[in-house]
N, C-alpha and C positions, 0 to 999 in steps of 0.2 A: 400299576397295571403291568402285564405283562412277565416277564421272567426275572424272577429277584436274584437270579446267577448272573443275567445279562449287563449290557453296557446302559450304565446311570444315564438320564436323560431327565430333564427340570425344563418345563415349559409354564408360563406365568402369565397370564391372560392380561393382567391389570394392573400399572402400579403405581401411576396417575386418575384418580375415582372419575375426571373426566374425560377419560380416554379408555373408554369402555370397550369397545368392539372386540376386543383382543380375547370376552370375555366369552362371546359367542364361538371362537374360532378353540378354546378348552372344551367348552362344556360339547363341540361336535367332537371332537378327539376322542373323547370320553366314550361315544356310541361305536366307534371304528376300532376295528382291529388293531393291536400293538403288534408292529412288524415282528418277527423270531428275531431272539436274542436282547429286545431290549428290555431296560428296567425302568419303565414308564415314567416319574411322577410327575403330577399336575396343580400345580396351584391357581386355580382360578381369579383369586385377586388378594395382593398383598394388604390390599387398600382398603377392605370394605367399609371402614367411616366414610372415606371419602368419596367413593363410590356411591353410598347411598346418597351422601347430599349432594352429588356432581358436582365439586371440588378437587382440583390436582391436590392440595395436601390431604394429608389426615386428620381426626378431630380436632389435632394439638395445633392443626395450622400449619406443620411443617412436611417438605415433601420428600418424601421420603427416597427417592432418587436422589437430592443430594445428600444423603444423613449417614450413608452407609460408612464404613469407619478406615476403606482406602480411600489414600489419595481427597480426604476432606480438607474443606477449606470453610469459613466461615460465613456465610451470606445472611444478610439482616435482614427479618420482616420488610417490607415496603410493600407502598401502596402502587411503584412502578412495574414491580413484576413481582410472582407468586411461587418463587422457590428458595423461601426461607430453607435454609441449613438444619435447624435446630443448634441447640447451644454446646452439644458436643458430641463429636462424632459416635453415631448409632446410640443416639440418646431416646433414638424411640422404638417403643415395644415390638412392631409392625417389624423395625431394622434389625432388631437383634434375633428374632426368633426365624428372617430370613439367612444371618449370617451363621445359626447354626443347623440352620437345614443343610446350607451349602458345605460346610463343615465336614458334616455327617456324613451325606449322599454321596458326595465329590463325582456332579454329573459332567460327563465330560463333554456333552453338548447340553446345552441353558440359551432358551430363547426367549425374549421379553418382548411383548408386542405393546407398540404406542400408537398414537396419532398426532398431529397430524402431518408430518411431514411428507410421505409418500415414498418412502424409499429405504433401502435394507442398510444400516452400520455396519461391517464388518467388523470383529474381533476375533480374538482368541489366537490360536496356536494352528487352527487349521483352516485358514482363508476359502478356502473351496467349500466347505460346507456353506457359507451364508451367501458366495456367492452362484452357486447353484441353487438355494432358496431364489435369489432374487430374481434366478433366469425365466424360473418355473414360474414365478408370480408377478413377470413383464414386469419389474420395478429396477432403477437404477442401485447404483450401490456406491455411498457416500457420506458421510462423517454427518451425524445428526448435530448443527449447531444450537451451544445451550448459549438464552442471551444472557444470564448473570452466570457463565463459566460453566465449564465441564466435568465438576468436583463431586466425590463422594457419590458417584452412581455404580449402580447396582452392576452393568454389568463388568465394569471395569474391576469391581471387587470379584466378582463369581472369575472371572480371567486372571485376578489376582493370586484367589485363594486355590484354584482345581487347576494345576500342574499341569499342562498340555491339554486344559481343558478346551473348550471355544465356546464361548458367550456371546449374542452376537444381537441385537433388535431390529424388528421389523417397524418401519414406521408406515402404518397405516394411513389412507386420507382420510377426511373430516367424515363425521358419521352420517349425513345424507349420501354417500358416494359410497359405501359399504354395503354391497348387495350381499343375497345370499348365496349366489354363487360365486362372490370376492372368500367369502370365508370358508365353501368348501374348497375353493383352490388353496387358499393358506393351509386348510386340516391336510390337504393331499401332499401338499409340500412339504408339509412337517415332515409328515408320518414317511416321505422318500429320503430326506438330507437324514434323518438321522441315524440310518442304516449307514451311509457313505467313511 
């Protein structure tokens, strides 16, 4: 959407199938104006196996937030927590055809929306971008802990691969707390940080 001379931008509704909300706050993007100068695109969910069955992996079982092929590290199936690795880095379909999007596009701002933690990660090259997101959408702004490790996620590869890019996730709260005026303030947010 928007101007394909403009500054890249990748926004990703979903990439855990049970942390859905994200997916509402794309699909209103979609009806709103793209500020002048950008070059929109939208994925609305990397996940959709999992997503349909409301599951954080994918159909393979694996989540694909840790699969991505920086900075991977191993994690086994268990029945204690639910973010198997897969068996080698972006060994799954969902992972690979997001690492050549990013490839491709090289958007220089990429936002991933989760739940449930309630608060904005910062990353990237340009700290003010997410946390001007977070001011606009009353959320603190603080290091989203993973409990089997921090490895092989998405956005830390997108801040990997896009050179002075800024990748950054919003963590959403649990999906009873998710109004609909929660996710037109996130569409307004977007649509102001990414002009900044």
């Amino acid at each position: 959407m928007g101007d394909p001379e403009g500054r890249p931008v990748l926004l990703i509704g979903v990439i855990h199938g049970n942390e859905a909300k994200g997916y509402g706050i794309t699909q209103l993007i979609r009806t709103m104006p793209t500020p002048p100068g950008i070059d929109l695109w939208i994925i609305d969910s990397i996940n959709p196996d999992g997503q349909a069955a409301d599951t954080r992996a994918n159909a393979n079982g694996v989540d694909l937030n840790r699969n991505v092929s920086y900075n991977w590290n191993y994690i086994p199936q268990s029945l204690d927590n639910d973010q198997y690795s897969g068996e080698a880095p972006a060994d799954q379909p969902e992972t690979q055809a997001l690492e050549a999007f990013v490839e491709d596009v090289q958007p220089a701002i990429t936002i991933f929306w989760h739940q449930d933690a309630n608060r904005v990660s910062p990353g990237g090259a340009r700290r003010e971008i997410p946390e001007r997101f977070a001011a606009i959408v009353g959320l603190s702004t603080a290091s989203t802990p993973c409990t089997a490790g921090c490895t092989g996620t998405a956005s830390q590869y997108v801040n990997h691969a896009v050179k002075g890019g800024t990748a950054f996730i919003v963590e959403l709260p649990g999906d009873d707390e998710v109004t609909p005026a929660m996710v037109q303030l996130h569409a307004d947010a977007t649509l102001e940080v990414i002009t900044l």
